[in-house]
N, CA, C and O atoms as a Tinker XYZ file with bonds, in Angstrom:
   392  protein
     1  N      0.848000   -1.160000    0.000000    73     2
     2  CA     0.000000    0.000000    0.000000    64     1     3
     3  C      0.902000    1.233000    0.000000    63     2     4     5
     4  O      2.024000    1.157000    0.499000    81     3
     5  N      0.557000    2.096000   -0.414000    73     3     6
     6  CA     1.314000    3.182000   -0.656000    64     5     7
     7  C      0.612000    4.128000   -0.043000    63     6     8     9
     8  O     -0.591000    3.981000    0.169000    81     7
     9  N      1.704000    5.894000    0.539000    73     7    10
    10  CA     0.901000    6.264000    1.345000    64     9    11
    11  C      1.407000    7.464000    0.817000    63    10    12    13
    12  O      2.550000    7.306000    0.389000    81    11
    13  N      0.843000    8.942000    0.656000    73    11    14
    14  CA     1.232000   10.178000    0.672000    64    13    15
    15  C      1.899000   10.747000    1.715000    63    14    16    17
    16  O      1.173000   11.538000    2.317000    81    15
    17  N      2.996000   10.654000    2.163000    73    15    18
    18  CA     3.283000   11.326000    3.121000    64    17    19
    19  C      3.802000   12.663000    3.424000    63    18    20    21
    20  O      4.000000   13.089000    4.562000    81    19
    21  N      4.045000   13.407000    2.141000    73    19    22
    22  CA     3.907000   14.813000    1.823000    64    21    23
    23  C      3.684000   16.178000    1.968000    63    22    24    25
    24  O      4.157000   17.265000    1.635000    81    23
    25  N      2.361000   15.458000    2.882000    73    23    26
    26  CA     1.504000   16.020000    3.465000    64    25    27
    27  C      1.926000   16.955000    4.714000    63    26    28    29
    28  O      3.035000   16.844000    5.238000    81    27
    29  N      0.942000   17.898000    5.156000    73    27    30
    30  CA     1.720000   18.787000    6.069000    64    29    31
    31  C      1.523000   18.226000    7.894000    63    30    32    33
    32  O      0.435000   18.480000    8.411000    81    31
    33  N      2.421000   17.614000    8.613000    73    31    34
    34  CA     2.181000   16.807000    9.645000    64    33    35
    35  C      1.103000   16.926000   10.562000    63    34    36    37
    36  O      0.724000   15.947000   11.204000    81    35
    37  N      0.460000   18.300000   10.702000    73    35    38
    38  CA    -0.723000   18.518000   11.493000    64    37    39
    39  C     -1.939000   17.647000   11.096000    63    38    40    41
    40  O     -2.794000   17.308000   11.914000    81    39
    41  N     -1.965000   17.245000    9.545000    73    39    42
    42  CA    -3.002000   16.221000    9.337000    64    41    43
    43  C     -3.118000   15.409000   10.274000    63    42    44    45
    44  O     -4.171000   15.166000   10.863000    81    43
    45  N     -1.402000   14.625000   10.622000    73    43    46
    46  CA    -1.321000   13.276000   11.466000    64    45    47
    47  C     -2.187000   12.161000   10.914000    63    46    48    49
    48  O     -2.665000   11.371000   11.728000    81    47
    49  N     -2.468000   11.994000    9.492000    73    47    50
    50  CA    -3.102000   11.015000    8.849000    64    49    51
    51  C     -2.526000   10.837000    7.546000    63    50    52    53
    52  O     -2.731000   11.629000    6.626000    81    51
    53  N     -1.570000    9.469000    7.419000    73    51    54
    54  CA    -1.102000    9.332000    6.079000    64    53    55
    55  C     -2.300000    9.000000    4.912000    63    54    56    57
    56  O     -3.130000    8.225000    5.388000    81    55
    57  N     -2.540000    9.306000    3.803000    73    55    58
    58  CA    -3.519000    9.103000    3.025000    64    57    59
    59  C     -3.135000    8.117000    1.936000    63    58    60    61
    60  O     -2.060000    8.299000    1.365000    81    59
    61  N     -3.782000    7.250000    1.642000    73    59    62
    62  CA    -3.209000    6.405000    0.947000    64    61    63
    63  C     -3.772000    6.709000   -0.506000    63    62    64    65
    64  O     -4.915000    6.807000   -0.952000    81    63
    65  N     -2.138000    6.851000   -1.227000    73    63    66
    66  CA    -2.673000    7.126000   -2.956000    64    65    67
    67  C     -3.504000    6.624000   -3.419000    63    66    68    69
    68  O     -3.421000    5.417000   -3.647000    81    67
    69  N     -4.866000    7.492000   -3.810000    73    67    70
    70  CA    -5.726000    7.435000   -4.722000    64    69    71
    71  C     -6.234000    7.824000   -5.889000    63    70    72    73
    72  O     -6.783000    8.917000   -5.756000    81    71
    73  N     -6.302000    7.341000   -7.154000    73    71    74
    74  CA    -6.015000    8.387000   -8.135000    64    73    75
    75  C     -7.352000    8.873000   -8.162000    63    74    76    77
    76  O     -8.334000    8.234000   -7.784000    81    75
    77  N     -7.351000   10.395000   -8.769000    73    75    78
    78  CA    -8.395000   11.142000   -8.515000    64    77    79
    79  C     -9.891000   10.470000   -9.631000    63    78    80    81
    80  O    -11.078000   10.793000   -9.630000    81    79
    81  N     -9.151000    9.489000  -10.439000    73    79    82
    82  CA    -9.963000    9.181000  -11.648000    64    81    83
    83  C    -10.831000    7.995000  -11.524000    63    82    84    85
    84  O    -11.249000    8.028000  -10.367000    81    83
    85  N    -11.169000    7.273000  -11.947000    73    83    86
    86  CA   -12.218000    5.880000  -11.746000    64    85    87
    87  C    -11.288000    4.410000  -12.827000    63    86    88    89
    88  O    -11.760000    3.389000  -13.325000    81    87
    89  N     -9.813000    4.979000  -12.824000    73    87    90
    90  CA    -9.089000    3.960000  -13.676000    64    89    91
    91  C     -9.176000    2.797000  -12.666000    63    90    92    93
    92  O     -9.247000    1.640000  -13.081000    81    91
    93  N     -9.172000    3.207000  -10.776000    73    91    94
    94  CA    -8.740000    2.159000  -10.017000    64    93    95
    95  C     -9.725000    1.180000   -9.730000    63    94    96    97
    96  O     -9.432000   -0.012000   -9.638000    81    95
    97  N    -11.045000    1.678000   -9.562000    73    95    98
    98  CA   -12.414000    1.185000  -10.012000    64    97    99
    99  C    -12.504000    0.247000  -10.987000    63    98   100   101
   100  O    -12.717000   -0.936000  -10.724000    81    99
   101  N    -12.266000    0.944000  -12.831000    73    99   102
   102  CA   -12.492000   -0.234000  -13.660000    64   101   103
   103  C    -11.477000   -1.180000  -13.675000    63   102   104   105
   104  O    -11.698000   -2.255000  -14.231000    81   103
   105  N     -9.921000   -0.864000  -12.926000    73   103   106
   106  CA    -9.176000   -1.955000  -12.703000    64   105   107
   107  C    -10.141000   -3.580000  -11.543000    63   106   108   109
   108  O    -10.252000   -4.800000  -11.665000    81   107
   109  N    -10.596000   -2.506000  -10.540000    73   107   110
   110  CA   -10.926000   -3.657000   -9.658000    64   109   111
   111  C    -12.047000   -4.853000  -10.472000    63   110   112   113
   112  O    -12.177000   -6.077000  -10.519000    81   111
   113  N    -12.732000   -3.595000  -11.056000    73   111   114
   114  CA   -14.098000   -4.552000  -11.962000    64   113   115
   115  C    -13.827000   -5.680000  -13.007000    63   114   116   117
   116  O    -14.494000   -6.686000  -13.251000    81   115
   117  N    -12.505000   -5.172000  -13.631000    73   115   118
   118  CA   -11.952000   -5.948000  -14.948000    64   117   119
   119  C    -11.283000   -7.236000  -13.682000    63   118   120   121
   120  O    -11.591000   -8.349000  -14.108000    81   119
   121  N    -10.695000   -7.320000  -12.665000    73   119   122
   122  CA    -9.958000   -7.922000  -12.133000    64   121   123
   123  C    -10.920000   -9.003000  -11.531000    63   122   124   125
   124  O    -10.576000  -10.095000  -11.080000    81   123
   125  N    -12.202000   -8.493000  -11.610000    73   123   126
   126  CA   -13.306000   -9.159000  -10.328000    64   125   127
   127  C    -13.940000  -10.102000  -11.346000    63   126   128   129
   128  O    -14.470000  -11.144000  -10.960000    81   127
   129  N    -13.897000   -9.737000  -12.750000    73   127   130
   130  CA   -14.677000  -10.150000  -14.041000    64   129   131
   131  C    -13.828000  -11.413000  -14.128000    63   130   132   133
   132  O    -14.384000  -12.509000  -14.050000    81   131
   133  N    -12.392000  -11.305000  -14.301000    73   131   134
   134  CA   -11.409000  -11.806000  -14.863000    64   133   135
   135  C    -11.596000  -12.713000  -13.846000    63   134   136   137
   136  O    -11.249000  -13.769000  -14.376000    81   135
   137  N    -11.913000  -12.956000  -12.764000    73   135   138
   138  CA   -11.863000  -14.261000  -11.636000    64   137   139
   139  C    -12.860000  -14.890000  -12.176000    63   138   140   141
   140  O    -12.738000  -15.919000  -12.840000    81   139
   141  N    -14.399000  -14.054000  -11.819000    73   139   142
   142  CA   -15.216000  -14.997000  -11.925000    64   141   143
   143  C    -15.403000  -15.651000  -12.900000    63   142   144   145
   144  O    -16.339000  -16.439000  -12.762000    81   143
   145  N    -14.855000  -15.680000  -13.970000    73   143   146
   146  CA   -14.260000  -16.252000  -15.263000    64   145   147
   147  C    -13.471000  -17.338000  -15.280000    63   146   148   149
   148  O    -13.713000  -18.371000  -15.905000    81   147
   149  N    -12.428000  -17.105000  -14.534000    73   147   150
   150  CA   -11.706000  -18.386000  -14.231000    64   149   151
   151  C    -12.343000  -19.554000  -13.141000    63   150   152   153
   152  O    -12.340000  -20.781000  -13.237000    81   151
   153  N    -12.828000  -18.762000  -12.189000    73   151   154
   154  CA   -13.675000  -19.671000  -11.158000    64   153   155
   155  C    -14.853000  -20.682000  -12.049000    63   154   156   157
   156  O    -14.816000  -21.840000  -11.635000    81   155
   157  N    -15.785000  -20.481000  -13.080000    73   155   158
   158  CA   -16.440000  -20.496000  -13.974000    64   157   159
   159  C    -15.778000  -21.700000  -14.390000    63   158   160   161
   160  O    -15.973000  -22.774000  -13.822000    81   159
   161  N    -14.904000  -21.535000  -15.484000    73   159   162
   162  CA   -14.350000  -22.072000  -16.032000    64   161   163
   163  C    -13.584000  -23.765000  -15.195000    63   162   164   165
   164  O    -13.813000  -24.955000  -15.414000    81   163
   165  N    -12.877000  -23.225000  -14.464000    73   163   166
   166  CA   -12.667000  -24.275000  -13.173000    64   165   167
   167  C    -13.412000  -25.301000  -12.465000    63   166   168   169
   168  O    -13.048000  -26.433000  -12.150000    81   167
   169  N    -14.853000  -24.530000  -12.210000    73   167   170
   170  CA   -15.693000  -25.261000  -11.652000    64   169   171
   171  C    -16.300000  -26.187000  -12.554000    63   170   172   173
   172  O    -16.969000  -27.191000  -12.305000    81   171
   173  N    -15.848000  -25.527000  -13.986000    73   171   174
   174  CA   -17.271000  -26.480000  -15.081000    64   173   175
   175  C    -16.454000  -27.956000  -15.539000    63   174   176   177
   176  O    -16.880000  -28.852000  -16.267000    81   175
   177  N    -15.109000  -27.851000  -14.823000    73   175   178
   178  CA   -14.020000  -28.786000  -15.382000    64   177   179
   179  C    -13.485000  -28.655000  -16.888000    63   178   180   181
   180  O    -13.034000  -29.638000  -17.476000    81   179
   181  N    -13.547000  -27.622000  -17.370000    73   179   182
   182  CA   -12.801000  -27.209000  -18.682000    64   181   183
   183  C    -11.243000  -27.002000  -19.027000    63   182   184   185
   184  O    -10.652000  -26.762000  -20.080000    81   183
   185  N    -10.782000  -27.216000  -17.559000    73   183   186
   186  CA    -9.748000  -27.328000  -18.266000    64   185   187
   187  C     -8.931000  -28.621000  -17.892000    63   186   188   189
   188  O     -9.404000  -29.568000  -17.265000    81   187
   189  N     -7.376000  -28.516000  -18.456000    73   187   190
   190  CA    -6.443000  -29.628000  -17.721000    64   189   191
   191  C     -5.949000  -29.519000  -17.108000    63   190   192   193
   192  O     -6.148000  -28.341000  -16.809000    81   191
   193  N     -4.863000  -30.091000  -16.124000    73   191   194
   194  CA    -4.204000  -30.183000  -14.862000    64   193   195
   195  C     -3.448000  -28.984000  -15.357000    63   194   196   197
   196  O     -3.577000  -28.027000  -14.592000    81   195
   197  N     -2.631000  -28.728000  -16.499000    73   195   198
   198  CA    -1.579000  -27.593000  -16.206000    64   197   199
   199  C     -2.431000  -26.197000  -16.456000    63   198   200   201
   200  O     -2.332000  -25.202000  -15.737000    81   199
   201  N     -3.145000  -26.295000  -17.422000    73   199   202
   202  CA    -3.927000  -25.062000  -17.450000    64   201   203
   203  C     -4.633000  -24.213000  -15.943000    63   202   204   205
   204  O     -4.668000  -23.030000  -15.604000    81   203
   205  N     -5.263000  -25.826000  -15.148000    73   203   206
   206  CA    -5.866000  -25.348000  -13.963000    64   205   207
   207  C     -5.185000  -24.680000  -13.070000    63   206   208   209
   208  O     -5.555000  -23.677000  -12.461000    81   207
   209  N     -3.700000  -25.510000  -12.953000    73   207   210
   210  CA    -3.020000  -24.839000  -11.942000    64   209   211
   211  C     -2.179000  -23.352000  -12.641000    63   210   212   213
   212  O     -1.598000  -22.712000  -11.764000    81   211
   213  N     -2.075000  -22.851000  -13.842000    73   211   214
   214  CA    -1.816000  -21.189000  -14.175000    64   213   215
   215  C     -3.252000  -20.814000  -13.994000    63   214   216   217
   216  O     -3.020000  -19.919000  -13.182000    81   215
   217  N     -4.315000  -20.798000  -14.090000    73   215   218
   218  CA    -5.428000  -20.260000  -14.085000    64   217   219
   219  C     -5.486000  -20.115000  -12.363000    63   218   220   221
   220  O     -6.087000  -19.154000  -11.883000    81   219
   221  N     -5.007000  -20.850000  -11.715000    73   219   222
   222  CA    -5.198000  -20.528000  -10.195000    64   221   223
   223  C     -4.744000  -19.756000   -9.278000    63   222   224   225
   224  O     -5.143000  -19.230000   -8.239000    81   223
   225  N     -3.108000  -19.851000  -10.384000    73   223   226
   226  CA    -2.053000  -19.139000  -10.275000    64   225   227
   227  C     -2.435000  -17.589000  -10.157000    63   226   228   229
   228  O     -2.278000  -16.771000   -9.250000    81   227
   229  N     -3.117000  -17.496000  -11.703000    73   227   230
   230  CA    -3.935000  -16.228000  -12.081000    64   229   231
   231  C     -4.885000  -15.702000  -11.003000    63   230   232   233
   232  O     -4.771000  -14.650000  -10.374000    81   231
   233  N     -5.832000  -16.617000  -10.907000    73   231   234
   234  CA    -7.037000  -16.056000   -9.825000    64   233   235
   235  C     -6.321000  -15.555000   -8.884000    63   234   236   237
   236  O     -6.465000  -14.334000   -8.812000    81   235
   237  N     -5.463000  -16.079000   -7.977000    73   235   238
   238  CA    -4.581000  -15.807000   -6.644000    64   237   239
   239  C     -4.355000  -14.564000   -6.900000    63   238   240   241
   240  O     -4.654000  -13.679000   -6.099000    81   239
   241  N     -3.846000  -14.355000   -7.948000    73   239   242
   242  CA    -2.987000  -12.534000   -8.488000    64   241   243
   243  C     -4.498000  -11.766000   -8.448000    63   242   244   245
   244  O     -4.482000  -10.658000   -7.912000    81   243
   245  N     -5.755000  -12.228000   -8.943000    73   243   246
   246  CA    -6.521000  -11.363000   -8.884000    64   245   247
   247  C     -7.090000  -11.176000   -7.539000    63   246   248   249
   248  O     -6.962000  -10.128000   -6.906000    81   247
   249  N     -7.766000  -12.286000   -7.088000    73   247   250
   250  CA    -7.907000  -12.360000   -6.280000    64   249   251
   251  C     -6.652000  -10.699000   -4.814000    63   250   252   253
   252  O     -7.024000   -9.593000   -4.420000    81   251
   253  N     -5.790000  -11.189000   -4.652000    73   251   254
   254  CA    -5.126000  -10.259000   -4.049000    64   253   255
   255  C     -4.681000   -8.901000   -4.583000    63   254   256   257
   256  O     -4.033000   -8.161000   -3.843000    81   255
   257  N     -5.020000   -8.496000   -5.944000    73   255   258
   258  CA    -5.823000   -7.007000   -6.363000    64   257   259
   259  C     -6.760000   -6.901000   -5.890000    63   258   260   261
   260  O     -6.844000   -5.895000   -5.186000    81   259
   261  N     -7.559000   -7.481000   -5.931000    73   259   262
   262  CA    -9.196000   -6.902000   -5.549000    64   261   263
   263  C     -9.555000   -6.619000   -4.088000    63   262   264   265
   264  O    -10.458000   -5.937000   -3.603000    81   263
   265  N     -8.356000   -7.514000   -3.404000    73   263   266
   266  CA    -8.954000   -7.556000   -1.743000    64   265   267
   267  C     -7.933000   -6.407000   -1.245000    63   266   268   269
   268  O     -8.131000   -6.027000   -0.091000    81   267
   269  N     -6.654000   -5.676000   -2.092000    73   267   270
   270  CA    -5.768000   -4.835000   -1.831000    64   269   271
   271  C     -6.439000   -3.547000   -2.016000    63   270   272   273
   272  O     -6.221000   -2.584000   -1.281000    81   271
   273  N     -7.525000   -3.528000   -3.325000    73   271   274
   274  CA    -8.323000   -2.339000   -3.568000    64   273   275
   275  C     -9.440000   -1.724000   -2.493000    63   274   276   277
   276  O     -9.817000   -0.579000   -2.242000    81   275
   277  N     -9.865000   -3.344000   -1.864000    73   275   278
   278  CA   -10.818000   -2.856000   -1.108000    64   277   279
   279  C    -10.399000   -2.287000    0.463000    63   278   280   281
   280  O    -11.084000   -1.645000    1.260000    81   279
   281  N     -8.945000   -2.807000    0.573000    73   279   282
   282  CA    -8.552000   -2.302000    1.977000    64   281   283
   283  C     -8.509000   -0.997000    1.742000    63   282   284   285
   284  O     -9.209000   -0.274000    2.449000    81   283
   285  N     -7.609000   -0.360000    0.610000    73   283   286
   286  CA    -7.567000    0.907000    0.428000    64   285   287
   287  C     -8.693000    1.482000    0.622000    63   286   288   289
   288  O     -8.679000    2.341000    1.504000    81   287
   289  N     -9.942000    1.248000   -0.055000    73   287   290
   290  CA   -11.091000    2.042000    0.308000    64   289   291
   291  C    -11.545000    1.852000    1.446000    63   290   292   293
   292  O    -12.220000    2.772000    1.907000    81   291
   293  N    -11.437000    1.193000    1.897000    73   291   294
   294  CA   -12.173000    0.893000    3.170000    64   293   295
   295  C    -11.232000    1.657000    4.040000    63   294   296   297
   296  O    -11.804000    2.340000    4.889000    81   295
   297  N     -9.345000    1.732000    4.039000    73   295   298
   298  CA    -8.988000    2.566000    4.621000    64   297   299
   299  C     -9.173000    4.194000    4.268000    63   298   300   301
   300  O     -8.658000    4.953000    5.088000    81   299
   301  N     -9.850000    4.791000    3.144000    73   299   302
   302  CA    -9.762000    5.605000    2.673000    64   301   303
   303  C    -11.261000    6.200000    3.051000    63   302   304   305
   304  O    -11.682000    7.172000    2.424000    81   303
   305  N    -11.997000    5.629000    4.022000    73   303   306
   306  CA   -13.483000    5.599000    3.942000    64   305   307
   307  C    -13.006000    6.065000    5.520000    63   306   308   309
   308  O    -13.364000    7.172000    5.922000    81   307
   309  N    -12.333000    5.336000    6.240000    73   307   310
   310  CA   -12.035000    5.530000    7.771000    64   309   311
   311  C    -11.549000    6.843000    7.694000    63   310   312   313
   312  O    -12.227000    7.812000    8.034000    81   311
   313  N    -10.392000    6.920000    7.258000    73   311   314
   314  CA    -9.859000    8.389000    7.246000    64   313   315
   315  C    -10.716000    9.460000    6.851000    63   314   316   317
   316  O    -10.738000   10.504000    7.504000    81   315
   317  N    -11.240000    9.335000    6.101000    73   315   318
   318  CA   -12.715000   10.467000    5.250000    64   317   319
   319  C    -13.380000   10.752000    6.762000    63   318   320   321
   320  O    -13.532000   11.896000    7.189000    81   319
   321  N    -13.788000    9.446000    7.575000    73   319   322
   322  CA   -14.895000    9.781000    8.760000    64   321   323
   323  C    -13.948000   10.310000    9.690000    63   322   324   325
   324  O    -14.326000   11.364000   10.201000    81   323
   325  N    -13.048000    9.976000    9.989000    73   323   326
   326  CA   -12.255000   10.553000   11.320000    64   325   327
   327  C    -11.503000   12.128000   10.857000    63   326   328   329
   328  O    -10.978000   12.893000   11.666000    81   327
   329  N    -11.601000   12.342000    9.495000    73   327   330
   330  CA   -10.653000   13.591000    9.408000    64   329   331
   331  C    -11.684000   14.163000    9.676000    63   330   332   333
   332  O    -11.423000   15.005000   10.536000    81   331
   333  N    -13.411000   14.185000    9.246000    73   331   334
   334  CA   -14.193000   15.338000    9.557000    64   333   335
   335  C    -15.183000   15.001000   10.387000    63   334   336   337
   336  O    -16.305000   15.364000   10.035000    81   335
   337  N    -15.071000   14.301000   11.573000    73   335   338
   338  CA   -15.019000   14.315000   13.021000    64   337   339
   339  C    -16.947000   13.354000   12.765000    63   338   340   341
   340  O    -17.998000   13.539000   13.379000    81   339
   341  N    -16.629000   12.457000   11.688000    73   339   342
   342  CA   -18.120000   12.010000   11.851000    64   341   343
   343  C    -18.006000   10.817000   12.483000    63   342   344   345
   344  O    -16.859000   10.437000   12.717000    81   343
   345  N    -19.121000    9.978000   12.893000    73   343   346
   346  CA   -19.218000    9.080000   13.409000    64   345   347
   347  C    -18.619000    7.928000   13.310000    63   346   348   349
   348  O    -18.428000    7.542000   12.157000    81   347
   349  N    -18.106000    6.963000   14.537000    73   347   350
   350  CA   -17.136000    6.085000   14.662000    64   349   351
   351  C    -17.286000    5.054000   14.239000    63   350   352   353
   352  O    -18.346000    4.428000   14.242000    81   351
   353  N    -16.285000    4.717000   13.820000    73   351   354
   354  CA   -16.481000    3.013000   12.660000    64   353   355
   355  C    -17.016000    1.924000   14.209000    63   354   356   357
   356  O    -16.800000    2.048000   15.415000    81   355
   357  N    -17.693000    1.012000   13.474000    73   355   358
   358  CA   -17.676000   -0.268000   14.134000    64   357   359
   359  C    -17.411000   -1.457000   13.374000    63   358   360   361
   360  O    -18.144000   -1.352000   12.390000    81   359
   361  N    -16.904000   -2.303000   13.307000    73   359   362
   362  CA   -16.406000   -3.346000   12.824000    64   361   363
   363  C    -17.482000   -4.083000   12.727000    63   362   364   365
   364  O    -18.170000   -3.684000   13.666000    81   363
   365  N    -18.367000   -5.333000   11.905000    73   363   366
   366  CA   -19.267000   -5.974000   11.593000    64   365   367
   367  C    -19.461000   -6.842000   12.507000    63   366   368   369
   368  O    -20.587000   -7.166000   12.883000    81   367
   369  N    -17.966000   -7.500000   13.147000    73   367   370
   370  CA   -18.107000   -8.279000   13.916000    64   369   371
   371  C    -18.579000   -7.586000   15.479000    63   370   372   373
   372  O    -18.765000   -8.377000   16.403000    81   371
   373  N    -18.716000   -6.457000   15.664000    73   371   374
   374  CA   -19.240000   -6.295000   17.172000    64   373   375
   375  C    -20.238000   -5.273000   17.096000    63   374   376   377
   376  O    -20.320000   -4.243000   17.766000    81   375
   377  N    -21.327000   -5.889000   15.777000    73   375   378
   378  CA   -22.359000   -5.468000   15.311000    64   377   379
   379  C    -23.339000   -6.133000   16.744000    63   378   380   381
   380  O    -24.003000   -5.377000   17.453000    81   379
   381  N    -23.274000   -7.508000   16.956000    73   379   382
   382  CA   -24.062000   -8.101000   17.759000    64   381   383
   383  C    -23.758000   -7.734000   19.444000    63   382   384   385
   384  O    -24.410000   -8.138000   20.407000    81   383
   385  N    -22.833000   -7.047000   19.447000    73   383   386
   386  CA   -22.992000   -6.984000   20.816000    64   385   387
   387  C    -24.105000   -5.867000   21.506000    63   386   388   389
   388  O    -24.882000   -5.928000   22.460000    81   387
   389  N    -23.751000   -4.814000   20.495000    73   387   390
   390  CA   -24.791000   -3.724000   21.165000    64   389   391
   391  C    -26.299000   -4.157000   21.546000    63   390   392
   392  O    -27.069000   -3.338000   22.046000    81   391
C-alpha cells in the first residue's frame, strides 16, 4: 500500500494514494470479471491439470488485487470519517454486541 506522506504533519493522517480518476475502479471490476471467469471455467471442469493450476495461479494474483483495492477504500473511507469528526467506525463483527 502506498501512502502520501507529503503532506503537512498537522493532518497526522497518512492518506493512501488514490487516483483522482475511476481507472482504479475499472481496474478492480476488470480484475473481479477476470476471476469470476476463471472460477467459472474451473468449476465447469474445462480445463487440464496444467492449465488449472496457471489459471489458479492467475485467480490468486486477482484475487489479491481486488482484496488490496478494497482495503484501500475501506482505509480511505475511515480516514474520510475521522478527518471530519463524523461518526465512529464499528467493525461488523461487534455489530451483535450492542
Amino acid at each position: 500500500m502506498l501512502y502520501n506522506l507529503s503532506e503537512s504533519i498537522s493532518d497526522k493522517i497518512a492518506e493512501p494514494l488514490m487516483p483522482k480518476n475511476n481507472s482504479q475502479l475499472r481496474d478492480f471490476e476488470k480484475s473481479l470479471s477476470q476471476l469470476e471467469k476463471i472460477v467459472k471455467r474451473m468449476e465447469a471442469g474445462e480445463l487440464g491439470l496444467e492449465e488449472s493450476l496457471d489459471q489458479f495461479e492467475k485467480g490468486i494474483e486477482l484475487a489479491k488485487s481486488c482484496q488490496d483495492t478494497l482495503s484501500n477504500a475501506e482505509l480511505r473511507v475511515e480516514q474520510l470519517i475521522e478527518k471530519n469528526g463524523l461518526q465512529k467506525t464499528i467493525p461488523f463483527e461487534n455489530l451483535d454486541e450492542d
